[in-house]
C-alpha positions in Angstrom: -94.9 -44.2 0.7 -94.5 -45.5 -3.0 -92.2 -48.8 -2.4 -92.8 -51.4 -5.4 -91.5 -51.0 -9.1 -95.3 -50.8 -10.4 -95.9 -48.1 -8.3 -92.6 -46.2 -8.2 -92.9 -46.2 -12.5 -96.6 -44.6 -12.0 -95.1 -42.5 -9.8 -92.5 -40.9 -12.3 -94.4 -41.6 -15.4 -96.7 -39.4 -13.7 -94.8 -36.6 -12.7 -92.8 -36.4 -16.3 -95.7 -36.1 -18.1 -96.8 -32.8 -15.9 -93.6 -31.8 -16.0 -93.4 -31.7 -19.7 -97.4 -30.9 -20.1 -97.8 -34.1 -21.7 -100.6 -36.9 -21.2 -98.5 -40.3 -19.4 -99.7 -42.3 -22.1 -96.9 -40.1 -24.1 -94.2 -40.8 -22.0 -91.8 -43.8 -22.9 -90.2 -45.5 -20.2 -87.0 -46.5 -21.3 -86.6 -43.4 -23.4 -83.6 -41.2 -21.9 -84.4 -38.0 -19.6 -82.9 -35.5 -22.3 -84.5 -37.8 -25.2 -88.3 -37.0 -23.7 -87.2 -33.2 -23.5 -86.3 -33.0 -19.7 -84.0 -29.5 -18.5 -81.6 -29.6 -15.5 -84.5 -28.0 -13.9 -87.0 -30.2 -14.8 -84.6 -33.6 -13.7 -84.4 -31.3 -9.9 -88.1 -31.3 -9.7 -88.5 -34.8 -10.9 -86.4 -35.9 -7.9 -88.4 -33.2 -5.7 -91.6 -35.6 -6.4 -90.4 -38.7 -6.3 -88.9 -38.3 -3.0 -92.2 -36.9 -1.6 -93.4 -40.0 -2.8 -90.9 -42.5 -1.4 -90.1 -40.6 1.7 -86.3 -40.6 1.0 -83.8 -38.4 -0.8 -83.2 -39.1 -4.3 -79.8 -37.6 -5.9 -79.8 -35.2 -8.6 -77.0 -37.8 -9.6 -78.8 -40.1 -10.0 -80.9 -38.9 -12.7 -77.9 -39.0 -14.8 -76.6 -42.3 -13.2 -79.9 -44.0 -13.7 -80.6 -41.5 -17.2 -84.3 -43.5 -18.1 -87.5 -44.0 -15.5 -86.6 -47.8 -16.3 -83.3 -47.8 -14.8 -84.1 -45.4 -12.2 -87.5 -47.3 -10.7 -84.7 -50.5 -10.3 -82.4 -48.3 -9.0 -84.8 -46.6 -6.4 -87.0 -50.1 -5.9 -83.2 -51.6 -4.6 -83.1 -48.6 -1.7 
């Protein structure tokens, strides 16, 4: 299970960029959710993968609590 802040921003860097079709090179970190072209549906399966990754349930809420991978991986690396 993905634990460190290195690893948790691979981790979503990762699964934006397939979400969006995009190579992870593309994708900004401290760019906002909606700013990088992310849907509603698109923020459910993001938390989908990540929590496959961590091994624990990541909010819906917090996608717009936490609206940038940036914020998020501190958020998630505190849990």
């Amino acid at each position: 299970m993905v634990r460190s802040r290195a690893a948790l921003t691979t981790t979503a860097v990762t699964a934006v960029a397939e979400l969006l079709g995009v190579d992870a090179t593309a994708v900004c970190t401290d760019a906002p959710f909606a700013d990088l072209g992310l849907s509603s549906t698109q923020l459910a399966r993001l938390t989908a993968r990540l929590e496959d990754a961590m091994g624990f349930e990541v909010s819906l809420t917090a996608m717009y609590d936490y609206p940038d991978i940036d914020q998020l991986v501190e958020y998630l690396a505190m849990r």
